[in-house]
N, C-alpha and C positions, 0 to 999 in steps of 0.2 A: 428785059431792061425796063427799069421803071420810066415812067413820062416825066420830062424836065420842068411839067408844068401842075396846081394842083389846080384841083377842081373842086366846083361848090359843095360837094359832096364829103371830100375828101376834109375841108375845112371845117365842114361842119360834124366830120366823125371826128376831127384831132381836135379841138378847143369846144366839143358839145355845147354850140351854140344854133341860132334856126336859119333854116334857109335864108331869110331877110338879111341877117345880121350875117351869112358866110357870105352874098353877094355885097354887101358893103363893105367887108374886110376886105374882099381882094379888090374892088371897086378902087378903095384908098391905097396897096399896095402898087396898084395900077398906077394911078396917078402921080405916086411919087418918082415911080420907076420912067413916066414920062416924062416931068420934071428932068431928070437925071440925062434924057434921051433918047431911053431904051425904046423898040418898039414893043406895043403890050399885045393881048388877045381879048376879047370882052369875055367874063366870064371865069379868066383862068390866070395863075398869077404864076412867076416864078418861085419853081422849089427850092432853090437855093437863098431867094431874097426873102419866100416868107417865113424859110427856118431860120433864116440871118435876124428878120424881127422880132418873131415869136419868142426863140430859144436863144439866140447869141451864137448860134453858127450851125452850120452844115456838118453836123457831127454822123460818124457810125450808128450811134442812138437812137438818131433818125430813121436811118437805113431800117436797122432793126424792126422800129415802130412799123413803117413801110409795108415791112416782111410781114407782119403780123395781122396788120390788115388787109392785103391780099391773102392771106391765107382763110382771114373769116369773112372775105367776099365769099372766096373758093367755097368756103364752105356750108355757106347761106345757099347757095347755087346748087350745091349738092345735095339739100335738105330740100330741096323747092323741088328737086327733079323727083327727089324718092315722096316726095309728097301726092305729086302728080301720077306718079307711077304707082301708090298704093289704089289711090283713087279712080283708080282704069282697074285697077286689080277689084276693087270694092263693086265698080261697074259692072262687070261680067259676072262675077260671081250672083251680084242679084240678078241679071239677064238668064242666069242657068235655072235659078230656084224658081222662076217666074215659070 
């Protein structure tokens, strides 16, 4: 299940903008959402209010988008492990030849 809240992170991979500029996006989503009365979290805005501003709703689209981006988390993680594992493999192999 996705998390109902986005993160700096997360704002700054959907609207390719810089860390500066995703903490002040949801800094101000925040604030309106306080305004309104909602409780906020520093840092993290709601996924439903920031697709409500960004895109004009909380569509499947989203979802999709979502999907897609956890899948090239997943698979940065998978690249970074076989990375690290070539590199223990590269390790030994000169520890053998020495």
């Amino acid at each position: 299940m996705r998390a109902i809240y986005v993160d700096v992170r997360e704002v700054m991979h959907t609207l390719g903008v810089s860390r500066g500029k995703a903490y002040k996006i949801i800094q101000q989503l925040n604030e309106e959402l306080k305004a309104q009365g909602y409780v906020i979290i520093a840092g993290k805005c709601s996924r439903k209010y920031f697709n409500e501003k960004f895109y004009g709703c909380d569509s499947q689209i989203q979802k999709a988008k979502g999907d897609v981006f956890s899948m090239c988390e997943f698979d940065r993680e998978r690249r970074a492990d076989l990375g690290r594992l070539e590199d223990e493999v590269l390790d030994k192999i000169r520890k053998v030849k020495s």
